[in-house]
SERO-4910 file (N, C-alpha, C, O; in steps of 0.05 Angstrom, whole numbers):
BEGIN
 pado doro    nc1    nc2    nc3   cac1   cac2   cac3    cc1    cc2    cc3    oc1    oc2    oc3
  Unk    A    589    221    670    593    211    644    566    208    630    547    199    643
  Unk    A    564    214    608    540    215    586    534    186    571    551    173    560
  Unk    A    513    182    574    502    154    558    490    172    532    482    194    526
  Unk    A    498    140    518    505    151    483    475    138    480    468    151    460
  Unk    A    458    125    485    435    113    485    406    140    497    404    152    519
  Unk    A    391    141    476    368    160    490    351    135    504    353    112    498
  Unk    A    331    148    527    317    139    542    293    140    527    286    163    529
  Unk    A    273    125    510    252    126    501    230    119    520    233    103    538
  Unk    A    199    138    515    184    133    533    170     97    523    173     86    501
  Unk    A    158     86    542    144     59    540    115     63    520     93     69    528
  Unk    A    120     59    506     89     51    491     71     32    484     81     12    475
  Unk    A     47     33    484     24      6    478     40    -15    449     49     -8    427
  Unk    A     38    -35    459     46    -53    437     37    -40    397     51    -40    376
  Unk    A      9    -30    403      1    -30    385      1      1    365    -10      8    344
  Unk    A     23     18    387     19     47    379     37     43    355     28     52    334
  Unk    A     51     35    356     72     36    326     58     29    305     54     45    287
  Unk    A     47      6    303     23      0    280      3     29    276      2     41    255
  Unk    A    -11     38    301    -26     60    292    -12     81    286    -25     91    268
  Unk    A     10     96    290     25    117    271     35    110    247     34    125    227
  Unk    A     46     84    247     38     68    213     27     75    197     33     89    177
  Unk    A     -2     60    208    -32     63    186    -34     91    183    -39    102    161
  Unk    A    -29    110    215    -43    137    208    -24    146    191    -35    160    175
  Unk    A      4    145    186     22    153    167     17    142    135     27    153    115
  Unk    A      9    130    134     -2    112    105    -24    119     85    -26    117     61
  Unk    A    -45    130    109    -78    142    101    -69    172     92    -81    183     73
  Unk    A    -43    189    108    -43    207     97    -33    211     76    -42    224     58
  Unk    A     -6    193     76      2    190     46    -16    186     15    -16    198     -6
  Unk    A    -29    162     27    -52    160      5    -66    184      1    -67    191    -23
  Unk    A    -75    198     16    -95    226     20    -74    245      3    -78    261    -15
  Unk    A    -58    240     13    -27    263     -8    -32    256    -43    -40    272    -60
  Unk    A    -23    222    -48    -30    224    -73    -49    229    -85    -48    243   -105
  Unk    A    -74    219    -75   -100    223    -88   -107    251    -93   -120    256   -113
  Unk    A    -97    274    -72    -91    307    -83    -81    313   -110    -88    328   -129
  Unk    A    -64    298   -106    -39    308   -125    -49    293   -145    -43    304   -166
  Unk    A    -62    269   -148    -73    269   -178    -98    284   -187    -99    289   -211
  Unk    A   -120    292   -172   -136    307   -175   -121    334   -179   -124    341   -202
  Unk    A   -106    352   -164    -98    375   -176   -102    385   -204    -95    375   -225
  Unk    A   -120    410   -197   -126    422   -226   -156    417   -238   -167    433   -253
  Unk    A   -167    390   -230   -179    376   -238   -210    382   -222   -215    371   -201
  Unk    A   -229    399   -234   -252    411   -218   -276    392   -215   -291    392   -196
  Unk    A   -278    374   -238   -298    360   -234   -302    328   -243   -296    320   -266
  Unk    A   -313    313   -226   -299    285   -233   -304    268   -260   -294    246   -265
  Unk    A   -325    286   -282   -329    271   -301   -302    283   -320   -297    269   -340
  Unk    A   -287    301   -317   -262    310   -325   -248    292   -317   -240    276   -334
  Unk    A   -242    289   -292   -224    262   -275   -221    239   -293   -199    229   -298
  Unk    A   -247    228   -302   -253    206   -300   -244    200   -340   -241    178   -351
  Unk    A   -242    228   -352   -236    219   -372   -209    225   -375   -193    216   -393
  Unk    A   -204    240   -357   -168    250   -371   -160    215   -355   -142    205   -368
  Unk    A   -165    203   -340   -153    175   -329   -157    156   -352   -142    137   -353
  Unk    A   -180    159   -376   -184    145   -390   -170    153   -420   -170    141   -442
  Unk    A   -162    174   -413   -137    180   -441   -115    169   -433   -105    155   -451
  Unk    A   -101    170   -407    -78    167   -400    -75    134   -402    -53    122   -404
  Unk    A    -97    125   -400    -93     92   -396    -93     85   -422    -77     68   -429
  Unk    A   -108     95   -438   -109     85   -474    -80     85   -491    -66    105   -494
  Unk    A    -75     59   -498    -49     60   -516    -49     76   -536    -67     82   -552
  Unk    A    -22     84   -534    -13    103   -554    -19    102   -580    -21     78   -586
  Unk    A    -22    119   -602    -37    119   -633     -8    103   -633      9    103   -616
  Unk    A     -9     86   -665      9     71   -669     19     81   -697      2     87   -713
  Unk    A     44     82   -704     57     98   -725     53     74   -748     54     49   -747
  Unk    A     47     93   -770     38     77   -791     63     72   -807     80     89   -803
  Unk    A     67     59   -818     82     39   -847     89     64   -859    113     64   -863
  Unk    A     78     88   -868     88    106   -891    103    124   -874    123    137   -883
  Unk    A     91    125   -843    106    144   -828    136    141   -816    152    158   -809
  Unk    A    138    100   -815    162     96   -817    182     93   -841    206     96   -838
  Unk    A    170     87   -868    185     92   -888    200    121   -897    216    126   -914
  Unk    A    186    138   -878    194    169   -883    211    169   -873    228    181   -887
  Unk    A    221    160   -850    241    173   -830    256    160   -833    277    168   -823
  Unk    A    259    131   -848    281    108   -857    283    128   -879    307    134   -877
  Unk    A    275    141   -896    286    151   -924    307    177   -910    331    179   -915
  Unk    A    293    193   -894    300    209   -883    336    200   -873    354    212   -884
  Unk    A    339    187   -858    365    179   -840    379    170   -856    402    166   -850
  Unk    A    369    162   -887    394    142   -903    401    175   -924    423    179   -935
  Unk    A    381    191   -924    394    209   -943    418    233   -919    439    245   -925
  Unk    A    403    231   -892    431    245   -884    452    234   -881    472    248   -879
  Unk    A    454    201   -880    474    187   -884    495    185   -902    518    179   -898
  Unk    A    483    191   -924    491    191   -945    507    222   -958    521    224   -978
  Unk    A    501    246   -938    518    271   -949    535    271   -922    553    288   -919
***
């Protein structure tokens, strides 16, 4: 008769923590690629991170009165 349980080998207390960390450093190493991708040199890096962090231009007063004029005249046919 077959046991439904696998036999695992015995390991150092501390190996599970180190395939952890070593699983973690690569991940990190994965994203940090993947945001660099494309990206040849770090004073490029360093500004496309500083566009992406800058708040968005902010829509002006005339640009919303346009599109309020806009939605009440298709409302209106």
């Amino acid at each position: 008769m077959g046991c439904c349980g696998s036999k695992q080998a015995a390991e150092d207390p501390g190996a599970r923590e180190d395939r952890r960390g070593k699983m973690l450093e690569a991940a990190e190493a994965r994203n940090k690629a993947n945001e660099m991708r494309g990206i040849k040199n770090p004073k490029a890096a360093a500004k496309l991170k500083q566009e992406q962090s800058a708040p968005k231009r902010e829509i002006n007063n005339f640009q919303t009165r346009k599109d309020d004029q806009m939605a009440r005249d298709w409302a209106s046919n």
